[in-house]
C-alpha positions as CSV (number, residue, x, y, z in Angstrom):
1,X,74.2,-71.2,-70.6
2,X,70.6,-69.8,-70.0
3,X,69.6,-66.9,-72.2
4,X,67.7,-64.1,-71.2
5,X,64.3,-65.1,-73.0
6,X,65.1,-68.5,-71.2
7,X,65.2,-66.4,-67.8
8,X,62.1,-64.3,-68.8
9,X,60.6,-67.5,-69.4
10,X,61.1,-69.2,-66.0
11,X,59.8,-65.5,-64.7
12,X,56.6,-65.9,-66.1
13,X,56.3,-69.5,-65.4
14,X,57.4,-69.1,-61.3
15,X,54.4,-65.5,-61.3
16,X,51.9,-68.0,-63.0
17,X,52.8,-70.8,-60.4
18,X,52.1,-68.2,-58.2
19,X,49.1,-66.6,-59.0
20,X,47.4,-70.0,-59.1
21,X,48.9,-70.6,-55.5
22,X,47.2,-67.6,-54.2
23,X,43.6,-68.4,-56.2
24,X,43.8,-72.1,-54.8
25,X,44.2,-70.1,-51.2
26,X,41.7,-67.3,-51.8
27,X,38.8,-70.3,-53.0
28,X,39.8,-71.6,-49.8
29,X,39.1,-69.5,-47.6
30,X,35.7,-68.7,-49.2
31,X,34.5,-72.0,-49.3
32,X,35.2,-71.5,-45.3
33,X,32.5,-68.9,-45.4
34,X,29.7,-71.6,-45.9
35,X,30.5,-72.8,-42.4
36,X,29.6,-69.1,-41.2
37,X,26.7,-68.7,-43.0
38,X,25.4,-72.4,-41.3
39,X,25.8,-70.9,-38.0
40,X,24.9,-67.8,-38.8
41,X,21.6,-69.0,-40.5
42,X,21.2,-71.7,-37.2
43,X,21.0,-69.2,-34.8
44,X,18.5,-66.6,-36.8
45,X,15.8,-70.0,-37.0
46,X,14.7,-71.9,-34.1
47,X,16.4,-75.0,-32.8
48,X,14.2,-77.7,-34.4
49,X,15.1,-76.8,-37.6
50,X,18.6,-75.6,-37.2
51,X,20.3,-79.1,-38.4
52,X,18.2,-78.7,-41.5
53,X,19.5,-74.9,-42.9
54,X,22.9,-76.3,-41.9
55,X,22.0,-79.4,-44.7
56,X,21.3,-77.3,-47.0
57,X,24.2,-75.4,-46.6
58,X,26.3,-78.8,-47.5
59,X,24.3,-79.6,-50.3
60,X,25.3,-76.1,-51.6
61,X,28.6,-77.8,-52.1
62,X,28.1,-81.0,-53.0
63,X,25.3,-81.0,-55.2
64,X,26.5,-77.4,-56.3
65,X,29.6,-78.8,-57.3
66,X,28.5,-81.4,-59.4
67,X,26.1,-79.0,-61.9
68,X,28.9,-76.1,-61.9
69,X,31.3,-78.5,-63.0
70,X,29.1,-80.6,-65.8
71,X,27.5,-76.8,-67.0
72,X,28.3,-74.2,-64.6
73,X,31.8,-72.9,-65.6
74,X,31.6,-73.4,-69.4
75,X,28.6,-71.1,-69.4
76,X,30.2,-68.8,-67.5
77,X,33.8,-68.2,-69.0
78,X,34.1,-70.9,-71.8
79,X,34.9,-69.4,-75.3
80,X,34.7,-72.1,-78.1
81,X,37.6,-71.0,-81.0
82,X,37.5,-67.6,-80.5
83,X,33.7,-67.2,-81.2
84,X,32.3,-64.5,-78.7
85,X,28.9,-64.7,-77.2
86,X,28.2,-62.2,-74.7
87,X,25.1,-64.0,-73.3
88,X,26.6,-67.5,-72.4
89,X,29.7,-69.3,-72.4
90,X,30.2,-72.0,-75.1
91,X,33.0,-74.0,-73.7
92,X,35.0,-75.9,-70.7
93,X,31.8,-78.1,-70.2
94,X,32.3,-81.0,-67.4
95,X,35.8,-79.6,-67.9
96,X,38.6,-82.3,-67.0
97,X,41.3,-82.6,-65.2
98,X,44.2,-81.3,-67.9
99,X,42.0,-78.2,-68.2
100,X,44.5,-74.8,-67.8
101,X,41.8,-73.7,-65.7
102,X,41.3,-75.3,-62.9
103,X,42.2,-73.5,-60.2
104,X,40.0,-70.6,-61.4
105,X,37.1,-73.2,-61.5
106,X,37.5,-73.8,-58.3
107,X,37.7,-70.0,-57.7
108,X,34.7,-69.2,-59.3
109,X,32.7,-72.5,-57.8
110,X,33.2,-71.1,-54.2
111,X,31.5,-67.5,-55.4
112,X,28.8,-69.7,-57.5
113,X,28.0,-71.7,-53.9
114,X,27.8,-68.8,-51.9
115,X,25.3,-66.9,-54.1
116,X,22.7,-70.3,-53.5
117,X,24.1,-70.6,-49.9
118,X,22.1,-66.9,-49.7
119,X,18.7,-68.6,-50.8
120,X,18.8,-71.0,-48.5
121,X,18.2,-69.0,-45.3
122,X,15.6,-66.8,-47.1
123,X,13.3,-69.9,-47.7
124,X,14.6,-71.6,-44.2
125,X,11.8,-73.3,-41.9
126,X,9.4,-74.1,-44.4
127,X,10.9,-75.4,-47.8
128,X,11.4,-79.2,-48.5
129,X,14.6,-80.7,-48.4
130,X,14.4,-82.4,-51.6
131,X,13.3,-79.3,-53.4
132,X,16.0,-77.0,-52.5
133,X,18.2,-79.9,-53.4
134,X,16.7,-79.1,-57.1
135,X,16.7,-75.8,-56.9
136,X,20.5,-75.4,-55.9
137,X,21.6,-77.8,-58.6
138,X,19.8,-75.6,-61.2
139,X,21.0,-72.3,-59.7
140,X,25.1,-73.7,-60.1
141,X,23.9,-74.8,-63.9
142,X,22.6,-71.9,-65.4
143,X,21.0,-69.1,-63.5
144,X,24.2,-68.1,-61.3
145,X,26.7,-69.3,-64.5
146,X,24.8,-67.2,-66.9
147,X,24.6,-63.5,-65.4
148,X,28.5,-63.9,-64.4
149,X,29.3,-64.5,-68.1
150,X,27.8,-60.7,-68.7
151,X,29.8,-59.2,-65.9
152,X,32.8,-61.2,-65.6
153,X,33.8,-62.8,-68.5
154,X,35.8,-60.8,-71.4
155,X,33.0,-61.2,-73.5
156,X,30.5,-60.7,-71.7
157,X,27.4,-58.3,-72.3
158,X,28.5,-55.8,-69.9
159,X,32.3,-56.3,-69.4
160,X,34.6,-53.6,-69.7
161,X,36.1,-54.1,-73.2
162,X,34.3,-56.3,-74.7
163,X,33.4,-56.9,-78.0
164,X,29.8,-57.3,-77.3
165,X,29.1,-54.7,-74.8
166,X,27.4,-51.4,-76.9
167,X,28.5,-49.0,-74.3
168,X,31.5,-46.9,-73.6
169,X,31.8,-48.1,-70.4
170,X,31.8,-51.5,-68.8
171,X,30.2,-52.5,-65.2
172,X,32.7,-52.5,-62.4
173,X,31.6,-55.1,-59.5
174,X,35.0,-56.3,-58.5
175,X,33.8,-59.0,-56.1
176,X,30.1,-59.9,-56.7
177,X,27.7,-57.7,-55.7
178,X,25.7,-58.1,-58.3
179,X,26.6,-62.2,-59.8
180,X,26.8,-63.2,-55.8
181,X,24.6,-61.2,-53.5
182,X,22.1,-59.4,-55.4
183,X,21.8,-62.7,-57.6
184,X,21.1,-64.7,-54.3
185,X,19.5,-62.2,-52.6
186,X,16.6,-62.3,-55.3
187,X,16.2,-65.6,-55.5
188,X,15.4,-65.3,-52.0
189,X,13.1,-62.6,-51.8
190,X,11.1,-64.2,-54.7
191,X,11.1,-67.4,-53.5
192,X,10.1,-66.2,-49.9
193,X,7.1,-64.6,-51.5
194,X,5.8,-67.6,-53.6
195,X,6.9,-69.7,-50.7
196,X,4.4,-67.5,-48.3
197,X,5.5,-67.1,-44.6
198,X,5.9,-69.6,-41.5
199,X,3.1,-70.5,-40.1
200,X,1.8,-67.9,-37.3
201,X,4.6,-65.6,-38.1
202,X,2.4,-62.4,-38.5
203,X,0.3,-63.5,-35.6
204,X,2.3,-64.3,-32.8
205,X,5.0,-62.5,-31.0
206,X,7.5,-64.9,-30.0
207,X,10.0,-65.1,-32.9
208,X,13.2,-63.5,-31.2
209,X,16.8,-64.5,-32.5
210,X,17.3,-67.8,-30.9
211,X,21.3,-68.2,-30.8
212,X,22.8,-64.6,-30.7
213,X,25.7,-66.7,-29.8
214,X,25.6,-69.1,-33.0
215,X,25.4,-66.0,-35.2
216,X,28.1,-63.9,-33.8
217,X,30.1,-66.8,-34.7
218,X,29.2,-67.0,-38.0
219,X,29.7,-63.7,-38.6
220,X,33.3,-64.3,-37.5
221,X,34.1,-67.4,-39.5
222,X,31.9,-64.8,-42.5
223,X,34.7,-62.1,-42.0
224,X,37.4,-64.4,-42.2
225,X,35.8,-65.6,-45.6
226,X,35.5,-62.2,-47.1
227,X,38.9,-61.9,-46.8
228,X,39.9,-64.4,-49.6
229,X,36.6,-63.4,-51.5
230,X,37.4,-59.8,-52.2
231,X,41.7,-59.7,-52.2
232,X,41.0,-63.4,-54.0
233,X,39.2,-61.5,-57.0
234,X,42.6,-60.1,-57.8
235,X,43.0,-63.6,-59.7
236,X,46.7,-63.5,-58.3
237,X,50.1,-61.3,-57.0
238,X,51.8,-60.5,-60.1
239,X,51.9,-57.3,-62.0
240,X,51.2,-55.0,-58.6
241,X,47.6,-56.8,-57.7
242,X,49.7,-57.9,-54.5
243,X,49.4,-54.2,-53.7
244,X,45.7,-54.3,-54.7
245,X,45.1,-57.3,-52.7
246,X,46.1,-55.4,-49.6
247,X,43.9,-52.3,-50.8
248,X,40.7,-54.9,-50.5
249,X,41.4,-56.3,-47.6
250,X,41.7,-52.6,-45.6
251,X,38.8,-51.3,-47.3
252,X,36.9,-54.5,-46.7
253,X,37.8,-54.2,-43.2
254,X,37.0,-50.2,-42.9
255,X,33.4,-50.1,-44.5
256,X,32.8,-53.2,-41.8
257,X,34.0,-50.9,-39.2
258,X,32.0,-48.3,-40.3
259,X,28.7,-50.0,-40.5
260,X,28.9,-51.7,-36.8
261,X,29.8,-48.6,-35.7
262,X,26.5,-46.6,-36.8
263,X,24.5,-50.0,-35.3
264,X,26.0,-49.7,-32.3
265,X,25.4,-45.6,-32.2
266,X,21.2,-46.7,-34.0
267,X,20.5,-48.9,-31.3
268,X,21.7,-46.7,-28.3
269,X,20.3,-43.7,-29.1
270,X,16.4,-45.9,-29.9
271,X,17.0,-47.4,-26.9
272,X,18.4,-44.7,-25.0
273,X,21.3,-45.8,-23.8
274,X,20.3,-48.9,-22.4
275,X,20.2,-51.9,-25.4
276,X,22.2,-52.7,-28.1
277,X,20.8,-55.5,-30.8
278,X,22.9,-58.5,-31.2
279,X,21.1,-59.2,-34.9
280,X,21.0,-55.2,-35.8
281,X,24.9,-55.0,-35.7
282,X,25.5,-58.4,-37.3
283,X,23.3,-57.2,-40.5
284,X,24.7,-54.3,-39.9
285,X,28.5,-55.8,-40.2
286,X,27.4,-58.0,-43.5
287,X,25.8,-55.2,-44.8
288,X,29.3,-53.3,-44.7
289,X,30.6,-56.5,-46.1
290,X,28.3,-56.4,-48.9
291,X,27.9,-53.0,-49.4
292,X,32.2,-52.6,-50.2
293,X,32.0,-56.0,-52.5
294,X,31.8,-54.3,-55.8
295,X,34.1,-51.5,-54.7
296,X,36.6,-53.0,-53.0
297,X,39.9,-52.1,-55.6
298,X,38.3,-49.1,-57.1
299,X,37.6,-46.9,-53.8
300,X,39.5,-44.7,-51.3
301,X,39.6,-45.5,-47.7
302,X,37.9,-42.9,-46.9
303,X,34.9,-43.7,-49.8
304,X,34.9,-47.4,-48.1
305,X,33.6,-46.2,-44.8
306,X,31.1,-43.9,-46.3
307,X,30.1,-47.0,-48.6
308,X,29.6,-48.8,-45.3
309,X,27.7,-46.5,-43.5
310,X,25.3,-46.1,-46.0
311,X,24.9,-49.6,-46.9
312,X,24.2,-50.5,-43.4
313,X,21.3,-47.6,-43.2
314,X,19.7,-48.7,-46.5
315,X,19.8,-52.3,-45.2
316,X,18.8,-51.9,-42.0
317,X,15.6,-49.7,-43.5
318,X,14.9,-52.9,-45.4
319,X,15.4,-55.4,-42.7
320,X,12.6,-52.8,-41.0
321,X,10.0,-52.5,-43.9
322,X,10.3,-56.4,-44.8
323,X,8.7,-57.5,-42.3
324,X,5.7,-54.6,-42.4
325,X,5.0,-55.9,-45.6
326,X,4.7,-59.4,-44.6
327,X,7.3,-60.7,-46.3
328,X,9.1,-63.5,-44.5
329,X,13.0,-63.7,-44.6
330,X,14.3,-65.3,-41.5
331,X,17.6,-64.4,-41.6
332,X,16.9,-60.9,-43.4
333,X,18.4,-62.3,-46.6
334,X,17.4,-60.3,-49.1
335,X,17.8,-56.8,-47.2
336,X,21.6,-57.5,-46.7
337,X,22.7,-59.0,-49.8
338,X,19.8,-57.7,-52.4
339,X,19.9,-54.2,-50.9
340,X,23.1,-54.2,-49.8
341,X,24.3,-55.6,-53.2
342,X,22.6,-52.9,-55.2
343,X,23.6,-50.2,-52.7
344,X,26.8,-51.3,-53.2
345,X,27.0,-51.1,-56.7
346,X,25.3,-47.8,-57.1
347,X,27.8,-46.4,-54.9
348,X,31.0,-47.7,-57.1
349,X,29.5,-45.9,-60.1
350,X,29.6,-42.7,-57.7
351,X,32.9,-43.1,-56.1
352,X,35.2,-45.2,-58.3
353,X,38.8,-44.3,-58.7
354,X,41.8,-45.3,-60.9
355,X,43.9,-47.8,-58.2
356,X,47.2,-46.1,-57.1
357,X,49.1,-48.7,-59.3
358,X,47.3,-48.5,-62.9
359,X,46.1,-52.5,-62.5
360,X,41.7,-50.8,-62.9
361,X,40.6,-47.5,-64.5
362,X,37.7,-46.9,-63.1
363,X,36.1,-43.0,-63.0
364,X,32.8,-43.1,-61.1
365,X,30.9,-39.6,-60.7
366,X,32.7,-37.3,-58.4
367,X,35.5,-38.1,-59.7
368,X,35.2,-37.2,-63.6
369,X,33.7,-40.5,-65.0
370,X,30.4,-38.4,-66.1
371,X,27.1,-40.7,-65.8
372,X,28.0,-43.8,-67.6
373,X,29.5,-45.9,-65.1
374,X,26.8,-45.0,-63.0
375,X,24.1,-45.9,-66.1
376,X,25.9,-49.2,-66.4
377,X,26.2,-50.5,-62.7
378,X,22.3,-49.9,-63.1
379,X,21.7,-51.6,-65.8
380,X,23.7,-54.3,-64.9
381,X,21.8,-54.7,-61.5
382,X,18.3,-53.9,-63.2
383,X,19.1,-57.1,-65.7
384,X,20.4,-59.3,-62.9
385,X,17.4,-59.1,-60.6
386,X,14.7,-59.4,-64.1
387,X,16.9,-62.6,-65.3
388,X,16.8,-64.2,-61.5
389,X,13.3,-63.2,-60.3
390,X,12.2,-64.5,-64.0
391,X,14.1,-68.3,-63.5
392,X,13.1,-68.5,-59.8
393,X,9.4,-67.9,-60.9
394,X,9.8,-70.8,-63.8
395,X,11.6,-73.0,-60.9
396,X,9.4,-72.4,-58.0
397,X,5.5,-71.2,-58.8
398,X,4.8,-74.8,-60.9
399,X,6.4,-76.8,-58.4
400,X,4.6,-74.8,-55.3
401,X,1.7,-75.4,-57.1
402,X,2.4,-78.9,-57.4
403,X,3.0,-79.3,-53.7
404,X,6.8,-79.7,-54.3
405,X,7.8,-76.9,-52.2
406,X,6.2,-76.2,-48.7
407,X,6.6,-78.5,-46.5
408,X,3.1,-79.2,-44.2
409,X,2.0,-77.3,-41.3
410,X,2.6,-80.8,-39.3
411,X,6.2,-81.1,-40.4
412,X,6.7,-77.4,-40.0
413,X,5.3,-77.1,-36.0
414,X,7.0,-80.2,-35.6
415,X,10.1,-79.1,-37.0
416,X,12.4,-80.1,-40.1
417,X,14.9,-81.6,-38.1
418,X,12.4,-84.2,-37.3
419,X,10.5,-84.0,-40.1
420,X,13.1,-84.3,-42.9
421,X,16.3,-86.5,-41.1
422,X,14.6,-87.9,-38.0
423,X,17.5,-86.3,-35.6
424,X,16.9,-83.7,-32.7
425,X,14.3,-85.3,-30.5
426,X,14.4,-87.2,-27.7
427,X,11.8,-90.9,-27.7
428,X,9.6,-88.6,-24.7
429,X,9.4,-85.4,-26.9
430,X,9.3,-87.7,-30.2
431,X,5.7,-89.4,-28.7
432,X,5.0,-86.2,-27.8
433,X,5.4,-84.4,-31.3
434,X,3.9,-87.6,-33.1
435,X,0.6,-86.8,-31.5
436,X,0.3,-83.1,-32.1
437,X,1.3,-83.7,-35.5
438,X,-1.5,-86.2,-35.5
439,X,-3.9,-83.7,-34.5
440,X,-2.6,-81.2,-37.0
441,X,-2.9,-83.9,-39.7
442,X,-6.1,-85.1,-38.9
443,X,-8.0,-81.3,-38.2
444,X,-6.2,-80.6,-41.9
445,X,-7.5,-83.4,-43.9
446,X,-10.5,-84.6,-42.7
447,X,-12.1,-81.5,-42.3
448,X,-15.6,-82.8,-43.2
449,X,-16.1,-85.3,-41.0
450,X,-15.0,-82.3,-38.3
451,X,-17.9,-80.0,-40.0
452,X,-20.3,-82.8,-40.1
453,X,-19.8,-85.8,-37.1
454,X,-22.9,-87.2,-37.6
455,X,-21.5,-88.8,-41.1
456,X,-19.0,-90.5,-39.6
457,X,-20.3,-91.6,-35.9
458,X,-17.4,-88.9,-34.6
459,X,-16.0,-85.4,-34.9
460,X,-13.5,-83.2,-32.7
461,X,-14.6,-84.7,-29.8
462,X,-14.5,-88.6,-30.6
463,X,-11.2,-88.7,-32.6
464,X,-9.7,-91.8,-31.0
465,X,-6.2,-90.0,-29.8
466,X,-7.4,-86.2,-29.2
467,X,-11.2,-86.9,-26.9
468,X,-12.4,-84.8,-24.7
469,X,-9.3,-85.2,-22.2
470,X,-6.7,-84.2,-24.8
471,X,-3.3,-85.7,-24.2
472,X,-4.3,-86.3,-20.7
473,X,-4.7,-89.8,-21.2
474,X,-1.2,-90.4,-22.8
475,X,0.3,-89.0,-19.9
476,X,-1.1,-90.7,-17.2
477,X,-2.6,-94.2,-16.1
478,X,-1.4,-97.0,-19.0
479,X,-1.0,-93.9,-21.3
480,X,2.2,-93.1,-19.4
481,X,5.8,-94.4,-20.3
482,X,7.5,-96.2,-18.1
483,X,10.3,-94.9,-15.6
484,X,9.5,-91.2,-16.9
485,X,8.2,-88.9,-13.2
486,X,5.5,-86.7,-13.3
487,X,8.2,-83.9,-13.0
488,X,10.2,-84.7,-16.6
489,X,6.7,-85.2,-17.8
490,X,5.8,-81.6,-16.5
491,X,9.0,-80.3,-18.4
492,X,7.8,-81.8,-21.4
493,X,4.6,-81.1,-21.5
494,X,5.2,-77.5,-20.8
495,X,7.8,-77.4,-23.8
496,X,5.2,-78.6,-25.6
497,X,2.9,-76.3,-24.9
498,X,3.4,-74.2,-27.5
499,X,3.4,-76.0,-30.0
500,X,-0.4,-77.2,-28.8
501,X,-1.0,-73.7,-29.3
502,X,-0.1,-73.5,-32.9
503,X,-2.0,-76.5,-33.3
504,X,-5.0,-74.8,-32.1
505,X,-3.9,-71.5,-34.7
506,X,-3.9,-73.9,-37.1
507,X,-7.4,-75.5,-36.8
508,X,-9.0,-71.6,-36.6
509,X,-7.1,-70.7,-39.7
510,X,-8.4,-73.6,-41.9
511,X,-10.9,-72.4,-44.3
512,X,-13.8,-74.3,-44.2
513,X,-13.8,-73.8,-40.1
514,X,-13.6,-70.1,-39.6
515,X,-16.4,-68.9,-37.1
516,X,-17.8,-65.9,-37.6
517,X,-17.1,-62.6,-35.2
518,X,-18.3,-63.4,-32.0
519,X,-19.2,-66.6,-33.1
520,X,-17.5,-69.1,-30.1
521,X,-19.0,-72.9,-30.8
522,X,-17.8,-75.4,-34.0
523,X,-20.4,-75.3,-36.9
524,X,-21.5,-78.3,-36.1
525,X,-22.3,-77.1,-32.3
526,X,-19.9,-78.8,-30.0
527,X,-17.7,-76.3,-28.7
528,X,-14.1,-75.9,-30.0
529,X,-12.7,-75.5,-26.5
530,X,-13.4,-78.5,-25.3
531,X,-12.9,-80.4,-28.4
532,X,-9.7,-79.2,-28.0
533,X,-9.0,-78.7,-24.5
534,X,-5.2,-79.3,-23.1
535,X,-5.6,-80.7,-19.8
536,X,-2.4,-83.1,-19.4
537,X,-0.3,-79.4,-18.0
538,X,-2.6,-78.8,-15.3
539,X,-3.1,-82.0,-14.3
540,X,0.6,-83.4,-14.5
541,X,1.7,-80.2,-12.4
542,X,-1.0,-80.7,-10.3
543,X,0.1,-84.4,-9.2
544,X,3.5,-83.5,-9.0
545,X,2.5,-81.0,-6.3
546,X,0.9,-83.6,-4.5
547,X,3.3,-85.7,-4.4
């Protein structure tokens, strides 16, 4: 006959069963989320390096995986016989497979991906493959693992209850704003600064969204994500977080609502009437996403949507300044989750709530919780951003420096599908962007013989690919390939065009070869026009008129 501690028992065992169930789900669905932010982050770059961003975005997981699970996790929540360290975990190192804790690993691994995921468009266009491979692996190992530890795990510096936190109150980010998005969005904003921007990005006008359609689909596969991300941070059903769970997901979906819906009212009243942005109301939408991260079990509904709202208009300010600044974030990283973040979590020390059904105690400032929860979401966000801007700096400036980092202007005007995997070109546009990266190369490191052609027998206007007739002579006569007509080589020349133009950016920003104002001939007194001249357009069109 079962006894009744036999039955409590079996209770416990089938909630536990249960509870891991729903965190296996919840990880899930969040590791879905790296699929949005690949489409998301392909359509805020431009085509020729969209297959790249989407790369990184896999090695996120793969290579992310791998560091998280050798270092990772133990330095985030491992407590070696009971001794506390509210710095760093000291346990569950590469942990193994009869570990009670592995469905929470591979909980807390999708959270530990995202946050890098978040660098990755910040630095997109312009960072070498095989250094952001690096840098992600060392993000999962110890910069990520380390300022989760303080917020998240029991002993952490500034956990609620904990033996190590000095304070009377602990930080409340329920879902990451902080460990995730203002983590990541840091990284990025420091990066993005050593990295220096594009090439031509401050100078030229034509850097619109390319694939409004890509990124509203991100955003969608984004939403779904969030889902499991915020009601997943219950850690499970039992004990009424079922109830919470569905408290997330409505104020998740609310301050979302919220922050669209002032976009949508931003853009129509600038524009009178007439436009509404595609890329305002998608940062807009994350940065209601963001913005509610922290809050998500400790708010009203009401306090969500104001949350939104003014998450998306401190966001949307950044996205605005960012770029007046001339700081480079393609896909406006840092304003959505480093603003947003931090927006976020200054507004859960103001409006913060005990949950209908006693699972968090939370009192933010309106509501009788004094200043301290306020002081400590602060603090918390104050030493986040100092400990990430302080590793990225360590990680990036020496190997920027070193030439590890940026990839070169020829790679970057070529693009780093090309450039770093060989994939997105056609053989015609492939000759074609093998001999303006040619011409790139060569202007860049042999600037010398440029300044001074007398020491070599040449100069601008005797390099053996790039005379006096430009590419006319690859495009015409032997030069030309075979069964290609004058009109496909029309098309590509004018989609090429452009690109000829950065060349010729690129050769009048290079130091040694800046004329002077007003100045219009090379030092060395040939003229830089027809060194340089682009004639196969004009005279490709021209026979395909006559023909």
């Amino acid at each position: 006959m079962t006894t009744i501690a036999e039955l409590e028992a079996q209770i416990v065992a089938m909630k536990a069963v249960s509870d891991r169930n729903f965190l296996l789900r919840s990880a899930f669905t969040v590791l879905t989320m790296q699929g949005g932010f690949a489409a998301l982050e392909a359509g805020c770059v431009r085509k020729r390096n969209s297959a790249n961003i989407m790369a990184k975005n896999l090695t996120d997981i793969g290579v992310g995986a791998i560091s998280y699970w050798a270092l990772g996790y133990g330095l985030s929540y491992g407590i070696h016989d009971g001794w506390s360290n509210g710095f760093a975990g000291t346990a569950d190192f590469f942990i193994s497979s009869e570990s009670e804790h592995l469905a929470a690993w591979v909980f807390q691994f999708s959270f530990a991906a995202t946050a890098s995921t978040i660098v990755s468009g910040a630095w997109a266009e312009r960072t070498k493959f095989s250094f952001y491979v690096f840098f992600s692996f060392l993000l999962n190992l110890f910069v990520y693992p380390i300022a989760a530890h303080w917020i998240w795990a029991s002993d952490g510096f500034f956990a609620k209850d904990s033996p190590n936190n000095p304070f009377p109150e602990g930080t409340a980010d329920f879902a990451g704003g902080t460990v995730v998005h203002l983590l990541g969005g840091t990284a990025g904003l420091v990066g993005t600064i050593i990295l220096k921007p594009r090439h031509q990005r401050f100078t030229s006008d034509d850097w619109d969204v390319v694939d409004p359609f890509q990124m509203i689909l991100g955003l969608f596969v984004l939403f779904w994500g969030w889902y499991g991300f915020n009601s997943g941070s219950t850690q499970g059903l039992s004990g009424n977080r079922d109830y919470v769970a569905a408290t997330v997901c409505l104020n998740t979906t609310i301050s979302a609502g919220g922050a669209l819906l002032v976009s949508i009212m931003f853009c129509l009243i600038k524009s009178r009437g007439k436009v509404v942005d595609i890329a305002t109301m998608v940062n807009a939408t994350l940065a209601g996403l963001v913005g509610i991260t922290p809050a998500c079990a400790f708010v009203s509904a009401p306090a969500s949507i104001g949350i939104g709202v003014i998450t998306c208009c401190t966001v949307l300010t950044a996205d605005f300044l960012l770029p007046k600044l001339r700081i480079d974030d393609p896909v406006s990283a840092f304003p959505v989750h480093g603003v947003g973040g931090i927006t976020g979590m200054l507004l859960t020390g103001i409006f913060a709530q005990p949950d209908a059904h006693n699972v968090y105690n939370y009192k933010g400032l309106i509501h009788g919780g004094g200043f301290w929860l306020l002081f400590m979401q602060l603090t918390s966000c104050l030493c986040v951003i100092a400990w990430t801007a302080v590793c990225t700096v360590l990680i990036v400036l020496p190997a920027r420096l070193l030439g590890m980092v940026r990839v070169s202007i020829a790679d970057e005007v070529r693009g780093l599908d090309y450039s770093e995997h060989r994939v997105g070109q056609s053989d015609m546009e492939k000759s074609v962007m093998q001999r303006i990266t040619k011409y790139i190369e060569t202007i860049t490191n042999d600037k010398k013989t440029m300044l001074n052609p007398s020491a070599s027998g040449g100069g601008l206007d005797q390099m053996s690919d790039f005379g006096d007739n430009g590419f006319t002579s690859h495009f015409s006569g032997s030069g030309r390939p075979e069964h290609v007509s004058d009109a496909e080589i029309a098309r590509i020349v004018q989609m090429t065009h452009p690109l000829h133009t950065e060349s010729i950016r690129t050769f009048d920003t290079i130091d040694e070869l800046e004329l002077l104002p007003g100045q219009s001939e090379h030092p060395s007194g040939s003229s830089i026009a027809n060194g340089i001249e682009f004639t196969a357009a004009s005279s490709v069109l021209d026979a395909d008129e006559s023909a």
